[in-house]
KEDREN-616804 format. One record per residue (C-alpha): x, y, z; residue number from 1; residue in three letters. Coordinates in steps of 0.1 Angstrom, whole numbers, always signed. Layout:
BEGIN
     u     v     w   i  aa
     X     Y     Z NUM ALA
...
***
This chain:
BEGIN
     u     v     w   i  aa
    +0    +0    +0   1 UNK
   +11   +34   -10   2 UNK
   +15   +59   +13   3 UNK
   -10   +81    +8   4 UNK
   -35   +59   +19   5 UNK
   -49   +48   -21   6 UNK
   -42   +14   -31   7 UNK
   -21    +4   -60   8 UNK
   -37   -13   -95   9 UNK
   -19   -41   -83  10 UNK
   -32   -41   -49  11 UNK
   -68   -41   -63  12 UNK
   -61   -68   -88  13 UNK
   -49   -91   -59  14 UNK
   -78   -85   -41  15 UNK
  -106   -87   -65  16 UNK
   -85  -120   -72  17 UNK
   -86  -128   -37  18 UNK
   -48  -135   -37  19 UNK
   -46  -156   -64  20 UNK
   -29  -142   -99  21 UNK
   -41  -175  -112  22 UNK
   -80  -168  -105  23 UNK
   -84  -201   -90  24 UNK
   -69  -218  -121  25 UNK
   -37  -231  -128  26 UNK
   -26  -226  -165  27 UNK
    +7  -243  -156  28 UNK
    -7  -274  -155  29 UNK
   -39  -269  -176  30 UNK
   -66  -283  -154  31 UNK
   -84  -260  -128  32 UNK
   -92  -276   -93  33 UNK
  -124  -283  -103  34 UNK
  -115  -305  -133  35 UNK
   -86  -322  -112  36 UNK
  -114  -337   -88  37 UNK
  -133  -347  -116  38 UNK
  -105  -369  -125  39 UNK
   -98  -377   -94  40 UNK
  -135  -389   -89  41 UNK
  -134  -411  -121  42 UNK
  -101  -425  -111  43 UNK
  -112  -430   -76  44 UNK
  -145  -448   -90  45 UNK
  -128  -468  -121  46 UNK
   -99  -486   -92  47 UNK
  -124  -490   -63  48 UNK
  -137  -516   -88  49 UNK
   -99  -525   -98  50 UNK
   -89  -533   -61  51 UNK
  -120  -560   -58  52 UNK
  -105  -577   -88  53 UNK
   -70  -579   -77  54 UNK
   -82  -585   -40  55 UNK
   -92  -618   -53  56 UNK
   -64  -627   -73  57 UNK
   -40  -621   -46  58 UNK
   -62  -638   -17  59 UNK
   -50  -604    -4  60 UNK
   -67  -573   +11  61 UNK
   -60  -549   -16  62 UNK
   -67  -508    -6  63 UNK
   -64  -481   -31  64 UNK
   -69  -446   -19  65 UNK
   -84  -416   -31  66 UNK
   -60  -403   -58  67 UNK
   -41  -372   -66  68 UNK
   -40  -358   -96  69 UNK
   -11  -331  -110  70 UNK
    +4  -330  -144  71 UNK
   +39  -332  -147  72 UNK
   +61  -323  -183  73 UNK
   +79  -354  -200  74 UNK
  +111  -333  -190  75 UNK
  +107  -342  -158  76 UNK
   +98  -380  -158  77 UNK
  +130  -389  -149  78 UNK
  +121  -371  -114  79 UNK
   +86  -386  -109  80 UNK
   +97  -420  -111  81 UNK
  +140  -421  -100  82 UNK
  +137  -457   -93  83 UNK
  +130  -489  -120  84 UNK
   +96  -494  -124  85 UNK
   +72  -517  -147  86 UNK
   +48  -500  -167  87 UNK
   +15  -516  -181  88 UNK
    +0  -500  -215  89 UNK
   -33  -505  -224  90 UNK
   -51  -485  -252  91 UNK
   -91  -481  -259  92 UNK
  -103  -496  -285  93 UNK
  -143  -488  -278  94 UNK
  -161  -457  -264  95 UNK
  -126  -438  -261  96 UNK
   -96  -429  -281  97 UNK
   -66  -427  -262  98 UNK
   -37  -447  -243  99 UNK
   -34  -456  -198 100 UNK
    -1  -463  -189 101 UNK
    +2  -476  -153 102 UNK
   +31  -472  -136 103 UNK
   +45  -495  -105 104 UNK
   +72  -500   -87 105 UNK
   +95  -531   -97 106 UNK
   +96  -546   -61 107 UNK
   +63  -543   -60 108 UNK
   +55  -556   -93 109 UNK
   +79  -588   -80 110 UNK
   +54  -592   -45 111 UNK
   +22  -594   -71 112 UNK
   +37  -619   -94 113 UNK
   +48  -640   -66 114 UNK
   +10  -641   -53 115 UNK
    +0  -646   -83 116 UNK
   +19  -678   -90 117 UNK
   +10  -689   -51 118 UNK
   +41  -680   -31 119 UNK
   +35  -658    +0 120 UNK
   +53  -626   -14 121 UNK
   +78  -624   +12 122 UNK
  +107  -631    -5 123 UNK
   +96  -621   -41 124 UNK
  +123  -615   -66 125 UNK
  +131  -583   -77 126 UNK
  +140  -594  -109 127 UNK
  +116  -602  -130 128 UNK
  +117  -631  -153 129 UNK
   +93  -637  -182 130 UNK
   +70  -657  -163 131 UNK
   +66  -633  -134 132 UNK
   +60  -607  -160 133 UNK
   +34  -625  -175 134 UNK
   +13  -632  -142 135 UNK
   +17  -591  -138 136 UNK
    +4  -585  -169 137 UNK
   -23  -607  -160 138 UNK
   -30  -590  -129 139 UNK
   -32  -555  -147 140 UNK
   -58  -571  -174 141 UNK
   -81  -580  -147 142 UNK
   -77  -549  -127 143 UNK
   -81  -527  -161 144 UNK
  -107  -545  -171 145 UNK
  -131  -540  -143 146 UNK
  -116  -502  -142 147 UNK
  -128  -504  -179 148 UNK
  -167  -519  -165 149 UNK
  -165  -491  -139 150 UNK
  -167  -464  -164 151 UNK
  -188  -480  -184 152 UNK
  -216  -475  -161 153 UNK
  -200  -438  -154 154 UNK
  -203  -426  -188 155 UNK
  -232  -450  -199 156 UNK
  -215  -463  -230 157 UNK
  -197  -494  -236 158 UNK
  -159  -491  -229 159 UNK
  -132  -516  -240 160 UNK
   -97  -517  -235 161 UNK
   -70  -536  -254 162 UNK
   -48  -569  -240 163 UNK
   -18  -545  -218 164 UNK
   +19  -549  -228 165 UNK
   +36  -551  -199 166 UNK
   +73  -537  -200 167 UNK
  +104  -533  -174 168 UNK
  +107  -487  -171 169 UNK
  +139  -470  -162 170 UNK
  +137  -434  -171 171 UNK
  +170  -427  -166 172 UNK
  +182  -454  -186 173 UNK
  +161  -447  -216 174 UNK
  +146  -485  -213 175 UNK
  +107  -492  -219 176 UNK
  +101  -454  -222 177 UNK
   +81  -464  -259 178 UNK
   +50  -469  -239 179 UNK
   +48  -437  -229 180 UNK
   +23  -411  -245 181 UNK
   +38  -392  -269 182 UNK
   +16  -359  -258 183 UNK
   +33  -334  -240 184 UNK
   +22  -328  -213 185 UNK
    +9  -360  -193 186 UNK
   -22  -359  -163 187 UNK
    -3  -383  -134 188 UNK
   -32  -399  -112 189 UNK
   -13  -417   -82 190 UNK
   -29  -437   -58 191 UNK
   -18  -455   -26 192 UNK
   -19  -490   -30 193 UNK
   -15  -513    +1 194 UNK
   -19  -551    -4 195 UNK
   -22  -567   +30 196 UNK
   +11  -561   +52 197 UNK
   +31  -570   +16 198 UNK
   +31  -538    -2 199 UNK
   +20  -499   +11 200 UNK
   +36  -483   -18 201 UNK
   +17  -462   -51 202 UNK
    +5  -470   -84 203 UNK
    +2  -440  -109 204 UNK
   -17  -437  -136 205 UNK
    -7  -415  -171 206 UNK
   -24  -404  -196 207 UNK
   -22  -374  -221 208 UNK
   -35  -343  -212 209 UNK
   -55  -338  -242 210 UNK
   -75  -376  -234 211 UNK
   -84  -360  -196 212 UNK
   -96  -331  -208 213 UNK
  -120  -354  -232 214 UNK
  -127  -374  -200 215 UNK
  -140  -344  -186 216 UNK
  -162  -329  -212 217 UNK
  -176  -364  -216 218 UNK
  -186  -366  -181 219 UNK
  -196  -328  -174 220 UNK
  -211  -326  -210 221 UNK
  -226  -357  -223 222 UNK
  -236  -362  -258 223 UNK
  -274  -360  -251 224 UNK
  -274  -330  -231 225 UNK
  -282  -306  -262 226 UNK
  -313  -329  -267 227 UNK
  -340  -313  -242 228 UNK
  -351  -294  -271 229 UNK
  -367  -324  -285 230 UNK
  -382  -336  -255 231 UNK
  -399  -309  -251 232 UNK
  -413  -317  -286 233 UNK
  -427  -349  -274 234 UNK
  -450  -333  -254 235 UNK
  -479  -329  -278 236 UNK
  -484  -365  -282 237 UNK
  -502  -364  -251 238 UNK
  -517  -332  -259 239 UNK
  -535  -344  -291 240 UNK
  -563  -364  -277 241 UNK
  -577  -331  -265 242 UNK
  -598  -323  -295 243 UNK
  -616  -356  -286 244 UNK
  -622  -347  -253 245 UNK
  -641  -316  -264 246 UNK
  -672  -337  -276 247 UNK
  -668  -356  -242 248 UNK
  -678  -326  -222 249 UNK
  -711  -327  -238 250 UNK
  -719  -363  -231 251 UNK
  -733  -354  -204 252 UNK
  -762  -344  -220 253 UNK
  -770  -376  -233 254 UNK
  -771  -393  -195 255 UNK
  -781  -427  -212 256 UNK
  -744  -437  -206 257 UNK
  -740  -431  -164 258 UNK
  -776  -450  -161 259 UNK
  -765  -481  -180 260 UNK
  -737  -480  -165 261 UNK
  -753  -477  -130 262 UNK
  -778  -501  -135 263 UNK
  -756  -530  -153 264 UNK
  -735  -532  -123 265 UNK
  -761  -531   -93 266 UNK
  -796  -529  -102 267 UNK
  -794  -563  -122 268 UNK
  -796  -594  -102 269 UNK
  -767  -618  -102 270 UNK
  -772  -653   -99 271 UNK
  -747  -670   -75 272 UNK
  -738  -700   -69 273 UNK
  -716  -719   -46 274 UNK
  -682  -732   -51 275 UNK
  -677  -763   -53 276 UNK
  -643  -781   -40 277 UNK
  -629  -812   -42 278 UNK
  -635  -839   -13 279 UNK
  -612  -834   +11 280 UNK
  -626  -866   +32 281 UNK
  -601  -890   +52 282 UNK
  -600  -922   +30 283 UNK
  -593  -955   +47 284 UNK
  -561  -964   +63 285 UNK
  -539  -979   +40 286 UNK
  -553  -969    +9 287 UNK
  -536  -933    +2 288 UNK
  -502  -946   +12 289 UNK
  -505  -976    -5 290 UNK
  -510  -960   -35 291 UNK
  -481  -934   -30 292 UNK
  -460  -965   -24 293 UNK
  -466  -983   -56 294 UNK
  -450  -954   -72 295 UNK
  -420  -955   -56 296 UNK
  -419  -998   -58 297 UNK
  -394  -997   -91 298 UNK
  -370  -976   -82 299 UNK
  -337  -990   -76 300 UNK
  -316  -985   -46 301 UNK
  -279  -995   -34 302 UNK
  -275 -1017    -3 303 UNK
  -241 -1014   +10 304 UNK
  -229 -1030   +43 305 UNK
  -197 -1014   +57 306 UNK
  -174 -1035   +84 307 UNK
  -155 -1002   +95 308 UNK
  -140  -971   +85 309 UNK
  -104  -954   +85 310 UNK
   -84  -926   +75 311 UNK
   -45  -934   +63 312 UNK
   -23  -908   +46 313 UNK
   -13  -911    +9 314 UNK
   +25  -926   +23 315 UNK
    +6  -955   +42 316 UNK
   -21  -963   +14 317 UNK
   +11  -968    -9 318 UNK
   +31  -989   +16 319 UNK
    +7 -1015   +14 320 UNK
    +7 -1048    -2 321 UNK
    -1 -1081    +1 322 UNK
    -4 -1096   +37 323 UNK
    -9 -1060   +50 324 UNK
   -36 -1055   +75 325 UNK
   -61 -1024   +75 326 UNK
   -75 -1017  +110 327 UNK
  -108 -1004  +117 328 UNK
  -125  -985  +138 329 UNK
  -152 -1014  +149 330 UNK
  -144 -1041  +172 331 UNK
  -147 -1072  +167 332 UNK
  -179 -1088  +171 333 UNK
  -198 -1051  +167 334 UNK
  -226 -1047  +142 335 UNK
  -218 -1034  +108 336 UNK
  -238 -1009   +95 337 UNK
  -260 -1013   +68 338 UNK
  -263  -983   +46 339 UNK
  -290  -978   +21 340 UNK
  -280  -950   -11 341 UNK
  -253  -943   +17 342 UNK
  -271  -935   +46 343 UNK
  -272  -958   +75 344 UNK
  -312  -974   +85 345 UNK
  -300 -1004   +99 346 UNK
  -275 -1025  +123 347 UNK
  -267 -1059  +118 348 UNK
  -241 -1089  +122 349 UNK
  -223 -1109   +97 350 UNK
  -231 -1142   +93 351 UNK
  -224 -1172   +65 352 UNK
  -249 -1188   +44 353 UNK
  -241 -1216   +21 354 UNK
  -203 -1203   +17 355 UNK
  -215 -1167   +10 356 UNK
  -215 -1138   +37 357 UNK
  -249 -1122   +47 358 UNK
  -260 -1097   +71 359 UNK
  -284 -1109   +96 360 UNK
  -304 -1079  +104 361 UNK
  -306 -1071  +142 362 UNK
  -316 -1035  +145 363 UNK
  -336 -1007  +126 364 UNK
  -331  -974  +132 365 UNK
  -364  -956  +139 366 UNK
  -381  -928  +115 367 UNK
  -364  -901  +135 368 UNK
  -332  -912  +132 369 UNK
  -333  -922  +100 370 UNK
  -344  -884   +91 371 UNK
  -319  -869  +113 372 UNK
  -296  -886   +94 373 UNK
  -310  -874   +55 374 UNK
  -302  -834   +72 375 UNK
***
């Protein structure tokens, strides 16, 4: 402030501004605030989806936080990601033109592929080999894929992604840097990923510039929002029976209509009669379940008697041989059971017949325990 009292054209600026040269923008980057939530909210929508899928895969709780959202230059790639990372491409092939890169970092990338190919992903491998690249890979295309789903319902249009090509990054080294958007600059989502007590590390998201902005427009602007106008035209469809109702108002001159309709429905007599139902009469004993029975008399039903029962592990079953002898769990002298379509109704004792074994039958479990034992 000056000091005779006035305030500066600067001054004023700054305060109609409310501090802020930039007007609450940020030309710098190229996205307001405003448009950085919205990507931030279809991000955040698109991986909540994406952690479900890999949640599963890994047998892992899998948390991805909200995201953050800045745009960085391609100058400065080599100081957004120092370390060796793997990047995942995947391009859109249906309701969208444009190419995702996802970024993570390699040790991380090692702790997935090790889940995925059923180790516990404590002492994953760094370096990855072809086949730990591949289960990655496979990884991304499921999580991708319901990121891809996600959006679909966001934008309501279908939304299809291409296979990813998954890729070793070192920025520094100028190694797997092809994958990388061409556009200048690039939108950087990053999120936190932590997969059970494995991995509490980030997963970033690039994309050109240019393909967020068409993100946005899509959401904020949507194809059929310049349509009201013809909805509005639809209108009169309704409105054209209206000429017929004009002749309606008179009908009530005629009255012929609200008598017959008055007297149709209560001054004519109705004639009634009673329902009639089935008998519902007890028939005699025997006769009902008799019947029910002959139904079932054909139908064919395996009788198995079982001496015993025992459990050996797959070194014992193979370490037997001739002479060997299986215990069971009966004693000797104990019923057997006698199992009909594998369920036990009966006890009984073993007995010989004319050279050949039989089951004499000694017991019968009663109706209740043979139900208890159907649940």
């Amino acid at each position: 402030m000056e000091n005779n009292n006035r305030l500066s054209q600067d001054e004023i600026d700054a305060l109609l501004t409310g501090g802020d040269d930039n007007n609450g923008e940020q030309p710098e980057s190229g996205l307001s605030p405003m448009e950085q939530d919205t990507i931030g909210e279809i991000g955040n929508i698109s991986f909540g989806s994406s952690a479900t899928a890999l949640s599963t895969l890994l047998n892992q709780k899998v948390d991805i936080t909200t995201p953050t959202v800045s745009v960085i230059e391609k100058s400065h790639l080599n100081e957004e990601f120092p370390h060796p990372y793997v990047s995942i491409g995947v391009s859109y092939t249906e309701g969208f033109s444009g190419n995702n890169l996802l970024v993570i970092k390699q040790e991380d990338a090692a702790i997935i592929a090790d889940l995925m190919m059923g180790g516990d992903g404590t002492n994953a491998d760094p370096s990855l080999s072809e086949i730990h690249l591949s289960a990655v890979q496979e990884a991304m295309n499921q999580m991708m894929g319901s990121a891809a789903t996600s959006m679909s319902t966001v934008f309501s249009k279908k939304i299809d992604i291409s296979p990813p090509e998954v890729d070793l990054l070192d920025v520094k080294e100028g190694e797997g840097t092809d994958q990388i958007p061409k556009e200048d600059p690039l939108v950087k989502v990053s999120f936190k990923l932590k997969v059970g007590e494995l991995i509490d590390s980030h997963i970033m998201q690039l994309y050109p510039l240019t393909f967020a902005k068409e993100l946005i427009d899509e959401l904020t602007m949507p194809q059929g929002a310049d349509e009201p106008v013809q909805a509005d035209e639809q209108p009169p469809a309704p409105v054209q029976p209206a000429p017929a109702a004009a002749p309606q108002s008179a009908a009530p001159k005629q009255e012929p209509a609200p008598k017959r309709q008055g007297t149709a429905k209560v001054s004519e007599p109705v004639q009634v009669t009673p329902a009639e139902f089935a008998s519902f009469d007890p028939q005699p004993e025997g006769r009902a379940s008799t019947n029910n029975l002959d139904m079932l008399m054909d139908i064919p039903l395996s009788v198995t008697v079982e001496l015993g029962r025992t459990s050996r592990s797959v070194k014992e079953v193979l370490e037997l041989s001739t002479g060997s002898i299986v215990e069971l769990d009966k004693l000797a002298g104990e019923p057997v059971d006698i199992l009909v379509n594998q369920r036990v109704v009966a006890k009984g004792e073993v007995v010989v017949i004319d050279e050949n074994f039989g089951v004499r039958v000694t017991d019968i479990l009663s109706q209740a325990e043979r139900i208890s034992k159907l649940r």
